[in-house]
C-alpha positions in Angstrom: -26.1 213.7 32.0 -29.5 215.4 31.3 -31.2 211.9 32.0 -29.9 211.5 35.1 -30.6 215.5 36.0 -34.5 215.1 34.8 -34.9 212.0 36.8 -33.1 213.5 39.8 -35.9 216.8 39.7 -38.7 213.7 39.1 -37.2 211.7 42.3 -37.3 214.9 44.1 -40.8 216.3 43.1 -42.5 212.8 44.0 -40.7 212.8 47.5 -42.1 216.2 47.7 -45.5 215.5 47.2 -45.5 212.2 49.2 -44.1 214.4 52.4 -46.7 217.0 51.6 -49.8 215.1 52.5 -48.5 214.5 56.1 -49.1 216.8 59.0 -45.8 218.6 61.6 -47.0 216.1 63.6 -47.0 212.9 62.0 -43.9 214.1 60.4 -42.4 214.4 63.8 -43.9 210.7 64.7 -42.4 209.5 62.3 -38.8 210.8 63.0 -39.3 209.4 66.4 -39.5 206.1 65.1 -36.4 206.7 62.8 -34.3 208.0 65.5 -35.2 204.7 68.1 -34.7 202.7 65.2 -31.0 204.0 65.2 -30.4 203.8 68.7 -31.7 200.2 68.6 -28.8 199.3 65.6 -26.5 197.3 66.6 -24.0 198.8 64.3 -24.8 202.6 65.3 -24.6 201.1 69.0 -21.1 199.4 68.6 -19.4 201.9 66.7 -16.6 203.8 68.1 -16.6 207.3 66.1 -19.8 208.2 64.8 -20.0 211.0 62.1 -23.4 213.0 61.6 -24.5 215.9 60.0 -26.4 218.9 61.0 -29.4 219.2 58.6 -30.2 221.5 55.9 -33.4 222.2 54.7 -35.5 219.0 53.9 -33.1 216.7 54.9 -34.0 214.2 58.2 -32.9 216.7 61.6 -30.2 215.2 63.7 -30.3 217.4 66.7 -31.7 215.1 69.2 -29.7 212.8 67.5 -26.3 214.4 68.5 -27.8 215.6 72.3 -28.4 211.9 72.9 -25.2 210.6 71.3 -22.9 213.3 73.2 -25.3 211.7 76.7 -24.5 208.0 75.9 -20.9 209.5 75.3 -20.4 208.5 71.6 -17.6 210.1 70.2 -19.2 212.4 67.6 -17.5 214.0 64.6 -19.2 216.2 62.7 -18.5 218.6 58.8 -17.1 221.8 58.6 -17.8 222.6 54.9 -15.3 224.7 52.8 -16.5 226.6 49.5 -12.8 226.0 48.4 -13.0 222.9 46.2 -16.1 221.6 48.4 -14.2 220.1 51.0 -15.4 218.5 54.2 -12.9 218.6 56.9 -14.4 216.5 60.1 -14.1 217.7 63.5 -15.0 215.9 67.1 -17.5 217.4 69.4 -18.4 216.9 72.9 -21.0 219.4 73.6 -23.8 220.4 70.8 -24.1 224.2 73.0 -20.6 225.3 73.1 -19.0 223.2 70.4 -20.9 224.5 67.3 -20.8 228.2 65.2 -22.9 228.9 62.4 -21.2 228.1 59.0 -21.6 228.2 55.3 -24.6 228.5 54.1 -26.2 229.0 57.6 -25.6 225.2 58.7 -24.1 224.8 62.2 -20.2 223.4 62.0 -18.3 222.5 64.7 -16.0 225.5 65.8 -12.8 224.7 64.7 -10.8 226.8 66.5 -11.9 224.3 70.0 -12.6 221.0 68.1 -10.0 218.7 67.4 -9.3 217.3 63.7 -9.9 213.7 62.7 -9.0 211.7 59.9 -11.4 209.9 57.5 -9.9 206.7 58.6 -11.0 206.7 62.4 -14.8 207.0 61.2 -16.9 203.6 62.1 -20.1 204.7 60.8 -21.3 207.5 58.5 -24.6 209.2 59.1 -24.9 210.7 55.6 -27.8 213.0 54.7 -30.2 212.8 51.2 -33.4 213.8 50.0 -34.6 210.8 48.0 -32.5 207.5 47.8 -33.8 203.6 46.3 -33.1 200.0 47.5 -30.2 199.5 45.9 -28.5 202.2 48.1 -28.9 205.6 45.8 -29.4 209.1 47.1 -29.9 211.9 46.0 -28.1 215.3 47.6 -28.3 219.2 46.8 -26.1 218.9 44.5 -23.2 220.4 45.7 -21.1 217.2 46.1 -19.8 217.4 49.6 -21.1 214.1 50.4 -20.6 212.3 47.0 -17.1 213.2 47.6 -17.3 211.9 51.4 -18.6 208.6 50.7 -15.4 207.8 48.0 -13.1 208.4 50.2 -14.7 206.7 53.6 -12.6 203.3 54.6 -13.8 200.3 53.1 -15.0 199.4 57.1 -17.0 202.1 57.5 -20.7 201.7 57.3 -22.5 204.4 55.8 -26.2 204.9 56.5 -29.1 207.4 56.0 -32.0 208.3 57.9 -35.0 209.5 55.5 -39.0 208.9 56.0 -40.1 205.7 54.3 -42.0 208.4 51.4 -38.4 209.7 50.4 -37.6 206.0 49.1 -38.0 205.7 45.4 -37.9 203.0 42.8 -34.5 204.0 41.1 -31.8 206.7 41.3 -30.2 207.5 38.3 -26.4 207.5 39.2 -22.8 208.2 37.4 -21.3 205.5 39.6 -22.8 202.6 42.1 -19.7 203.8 44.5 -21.6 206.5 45.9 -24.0 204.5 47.6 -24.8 204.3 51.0 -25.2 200.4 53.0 -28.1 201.0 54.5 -30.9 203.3 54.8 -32.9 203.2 57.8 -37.1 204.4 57.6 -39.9 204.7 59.7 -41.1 201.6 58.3 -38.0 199.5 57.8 -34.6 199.1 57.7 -32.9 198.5 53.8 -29.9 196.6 53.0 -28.2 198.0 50.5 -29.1 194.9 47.2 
């Protein structure tokens, strides 16, 4: 467990240092070319119900994301996180303005007094947020589970993907289990299959 801890702060401090030689704006260039690259998946562009995060702190923003989702009219669903137990409840939205409240932690949620519920088993494609991830699908998260626990319990059909620069890929994530992977992880520079 300490192995896996001490190679998880490694992963992270690399990514960290990689991301720290690069300039707002070519950080912001290169998110541009992340974001067309999704809009240009076929998968992303087929699917049905789309869920997608709102960002915390070092983690790839999704805001345009979800205003040009909502415009193409993608049916969005997005987390409402719980401290009881961790828990992600998943809500539909249809308007990023009047559809989202400030929740834990300070991360926009849907409101779920307006937004309608929806089951785990309606989701086509999972946008799931990291900080580092490798080839073979591995990622790296703050830590707090929430999307470890997501990924388990996503349908089989479900395609999960992450959006991260091409500097937050690593050679190797040490992981418990291989079923907390994501399929695909798409970069600035390329898109990776999960191996």
């Amino acid at each position: 467990m300490n192995e896996i801890k001490n190679t998880k702060n490694s992963n992270l401090s690399t990514v960290a240092e990689r991301l720290d030689k690069f300039t707002k704006e070519e950080l912001a260039q290169k998110h541009e070319i992340i974001e067309s690259r999704l809009f240009e998946f076929a998968n992303f562009m087929e699917s049905q119900m789309v869920f997608l995060y709102t960002p915390v702190n070092g983690e790839i923003s999704t805001e345009n994301i979800i205003k040009k989702a909502l415009q193409i009219e993608k049916q969005l669903v997005l987390p409402a996180l719980t401290t009881t137990k961790n828990v992600i409840s998943l809500y539909k939205i249809t308007n990023y303005n009047k559809d989202l409240v400030t929740g834990v932690n300070d991360i926009l949620e849907p409101d779920i007094k307006k937004c309608k519920k929806i089951p785990l088993e309606d989701i086509d494609i999972a946008i799931i947020p990291g900080l580092a991830f490798d080839d073979k699908g591995g990622r790296v998260g703050f830590g707090n589970n929430y999307y470890r626990r997501l990924i388990s319990k996503l349908p089989e059909t479900c395609r999960k993907i992450s959006l991260a620069y091409e500097e937050q890929v690593v050679d190797q994530i040490q992981m418990e289990s291989r079923k907390y992977t994501v399929d695909i992880i798409i970069t600035d520079k390329r898109i990776i299959y999960k191996i």
